[in-house]
N, C-alpha and C positions, 0 to 999 in steps of 0.2 A: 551445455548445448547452445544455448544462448549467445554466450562469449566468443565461442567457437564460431559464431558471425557477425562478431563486430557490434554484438546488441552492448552496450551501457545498462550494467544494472545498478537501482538507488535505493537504498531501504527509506521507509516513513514511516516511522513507529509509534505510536502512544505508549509510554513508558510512563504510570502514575507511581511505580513503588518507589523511582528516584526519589519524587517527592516524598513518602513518607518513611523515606529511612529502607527501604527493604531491600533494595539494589544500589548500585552506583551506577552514573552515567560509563564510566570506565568500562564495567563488565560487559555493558552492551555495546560499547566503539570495539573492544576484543571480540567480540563473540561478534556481532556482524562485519570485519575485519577479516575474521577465518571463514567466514560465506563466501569472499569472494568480492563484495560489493566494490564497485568503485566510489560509491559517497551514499553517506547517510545521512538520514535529518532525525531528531532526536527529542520529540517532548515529555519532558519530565514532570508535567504539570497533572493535576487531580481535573476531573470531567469537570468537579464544580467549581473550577476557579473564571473560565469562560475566556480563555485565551482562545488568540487566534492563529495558534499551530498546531493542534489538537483537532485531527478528523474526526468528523467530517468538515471542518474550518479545511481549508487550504493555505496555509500559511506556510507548509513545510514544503509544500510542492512550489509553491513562487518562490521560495527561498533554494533550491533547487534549481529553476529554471535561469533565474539571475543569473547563480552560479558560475552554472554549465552550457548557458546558452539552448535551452530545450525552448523546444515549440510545442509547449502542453498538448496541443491538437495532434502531433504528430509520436504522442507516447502513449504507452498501455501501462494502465494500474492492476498488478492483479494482489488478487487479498484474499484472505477468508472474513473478515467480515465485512459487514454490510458501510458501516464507516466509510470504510477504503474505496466501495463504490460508490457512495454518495461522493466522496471528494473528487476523484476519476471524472464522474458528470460535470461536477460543479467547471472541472477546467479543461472541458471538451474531451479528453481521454477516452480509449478507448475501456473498456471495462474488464475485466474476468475474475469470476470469483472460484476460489479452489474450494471445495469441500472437503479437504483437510483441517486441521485445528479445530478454531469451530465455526469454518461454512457451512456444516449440514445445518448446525443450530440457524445461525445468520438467513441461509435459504430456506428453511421454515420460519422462520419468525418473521419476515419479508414479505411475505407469499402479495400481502395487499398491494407493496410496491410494482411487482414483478411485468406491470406496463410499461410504462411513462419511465420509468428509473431501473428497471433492470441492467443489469452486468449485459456489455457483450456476447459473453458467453460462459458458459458455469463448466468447471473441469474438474476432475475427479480430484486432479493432483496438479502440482506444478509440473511435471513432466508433460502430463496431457495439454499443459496451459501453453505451454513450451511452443509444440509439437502445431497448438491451435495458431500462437501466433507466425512463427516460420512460414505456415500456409499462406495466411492473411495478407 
């Protein structure tokens, strides 16, 4: 739906099993390849190593905008979790959180954030997320 207007879609993953042997970086360049995406950014790094590509860091989304020439301000993060909007904030983005995956968990485990740092707007699904930003 998306595509179908010209939107650029970009995955930003945390991917920690690279690191510990349980996937390869490959599996995921195929598999989000067959999404559709037009670029992904890709860390294979464990939470406790403290890099800076690793959401909620932003490293992957300025690695991104370099790129492709994006005006962070002018893009929407959507995610299921909470992560994915904290980095969205950190680089003006607009926000939407899907309560698929695990948003529901994410937006209950948040609830204290849900002023000052809430998602733009919270969507059942990505179709919903879709459909929200097309309006917007």
């Amino acid at each position: 739906m998306l595509k179908e207007h010209n939107i650029k879609l970009f995955a930003f993953t945390n991917q920690p099993g690279i690191s510990s042997g349980e996937a390869t970086k490959n599996e995921f360049i195929n598999e989000l390849t067959s999404f559709g995406f037009d670029d992904f950014c890709i860390c294979p790094h464990h939470h406790t190593t403290g890099c800076t590509c690793r959401k909620p860091s932003i490293g992957m989304l300025i690695e991104a905008a370099r790129k492709h020439q994006l005006d962070l301000s002018k893009c929407v993060i959507i995610g299921d979790r909470w992560t994915d909007i904290e980095a969205g904030r950190k680089v003006g983005a607009k926000t939407i959180l899907v309560q698929t995956g695990a948003g529901k968990k994410a937006l209950a485990e948040n609830k204290h954030e849900q002023t000052k740092n809430s998602p733009h707007y919270i969507a059942t699904n990505l179709e919903e997320a879709g459909k929200w930003l097309l309006k917007a």
